[in-house]
Each structure stands twice: as C-alpha cells, then as structure tokens.
C-alpha positions in Angstrom: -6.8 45.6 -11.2 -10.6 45.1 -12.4 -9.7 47.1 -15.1 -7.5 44.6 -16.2 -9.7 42.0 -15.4 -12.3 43.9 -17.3 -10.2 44.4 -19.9 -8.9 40.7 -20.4 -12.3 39.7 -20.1 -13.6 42.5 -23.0 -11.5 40.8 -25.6 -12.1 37.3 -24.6 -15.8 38.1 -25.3 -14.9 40.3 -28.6 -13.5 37.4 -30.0 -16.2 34.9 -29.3 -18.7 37.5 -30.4 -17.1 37.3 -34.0 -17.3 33.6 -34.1 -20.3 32.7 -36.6 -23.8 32.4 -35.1 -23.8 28.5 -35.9 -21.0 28.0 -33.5 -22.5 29.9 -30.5 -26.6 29.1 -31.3 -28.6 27.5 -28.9 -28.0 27.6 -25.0 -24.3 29.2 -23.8 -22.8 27.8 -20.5 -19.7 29.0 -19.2 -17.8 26.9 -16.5 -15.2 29.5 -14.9 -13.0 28.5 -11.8 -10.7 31.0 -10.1 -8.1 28.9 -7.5 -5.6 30.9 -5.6 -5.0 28.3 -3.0 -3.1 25.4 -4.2 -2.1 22.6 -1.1 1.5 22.0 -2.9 2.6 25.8 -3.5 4.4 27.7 -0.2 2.5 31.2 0.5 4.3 33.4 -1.6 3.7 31.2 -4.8 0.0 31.4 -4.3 -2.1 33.1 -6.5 -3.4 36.5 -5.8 -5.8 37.4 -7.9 -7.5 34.5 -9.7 -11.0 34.4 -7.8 -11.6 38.1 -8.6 -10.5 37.3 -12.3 -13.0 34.3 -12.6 -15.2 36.5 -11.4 -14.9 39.4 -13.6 -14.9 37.2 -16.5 -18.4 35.6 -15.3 -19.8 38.8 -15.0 -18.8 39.5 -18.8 -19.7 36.2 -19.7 -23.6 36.7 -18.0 -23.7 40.1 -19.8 -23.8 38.4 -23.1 -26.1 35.8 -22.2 -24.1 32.9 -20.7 -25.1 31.0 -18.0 -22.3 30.9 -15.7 -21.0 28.1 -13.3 -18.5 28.2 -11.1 -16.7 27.9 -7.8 -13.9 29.8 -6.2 -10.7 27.8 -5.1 -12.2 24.2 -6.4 -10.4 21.4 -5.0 -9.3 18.4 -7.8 -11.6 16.1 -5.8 -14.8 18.6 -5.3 -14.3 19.4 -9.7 -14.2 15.2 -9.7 -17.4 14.8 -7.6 
C-alpha cells in the first residue's frame, strides 16, 4: 500500500513541479487531511486508508519544500474552528 501512496503522491508532485516558477514562487503551504471515520457511514463503509495516504502525500509534499498542515480524521466543526 505505501507504494501506492508513494506512487500517487510521485505524480501529484511531478505535475506541480512542471507548473512555471511564477505560479509556485514565494512560500508553499500544503493543507492535507486524511478522514477515515465519518459519524454518518456504518463500519464497513469507512475508509481504510485515508490517514496513511494524507500522510504519505505530506511527506512528498515536505520533500519538495512545502510546509505541511494537517490533521488526521478532522471533524466539519474542528476544520470550522
């Protein structure tokens, strides 16, 4: 699985390395949420994977000099706050 995540992540970055330099100039921040629990999804509907995806994309993200932000399983009222 991370090196699917690793791969995913690999050409999300590829393609916003080939974007000019005017678009990504100046300070990068990345704001990546991974949420596997949602309150109105039974058990087996839940996401399985989504907090070690935001994670791996983070990672990818810091490597190319992002600063990265986030929070694992973010409720709609802690993102509001």
């Amino acid at each position: 699985m991370c090196e699917l995540v690793g791969e995913r992540a690999g050409r999300l970055i590829m393609g916003m390395m080939s974007l000019p330099s005017s678009v990504v100039a100046g300070s990068r921040l990345a704001f990546v949420v991974g949420i596997e629990t949602y309150d109105q999804l039974p058990s087996h509907q839940q996401l399985k994977n989504a907090v070690n995806d935001a994670e791996g994309v983070s990672l990818k993200l810091a490597e190319i000099g992002f600063q990265v932000m986030g929070e694992p399983n973010l409720t709609r009222s802690a993102f509001n706050t």
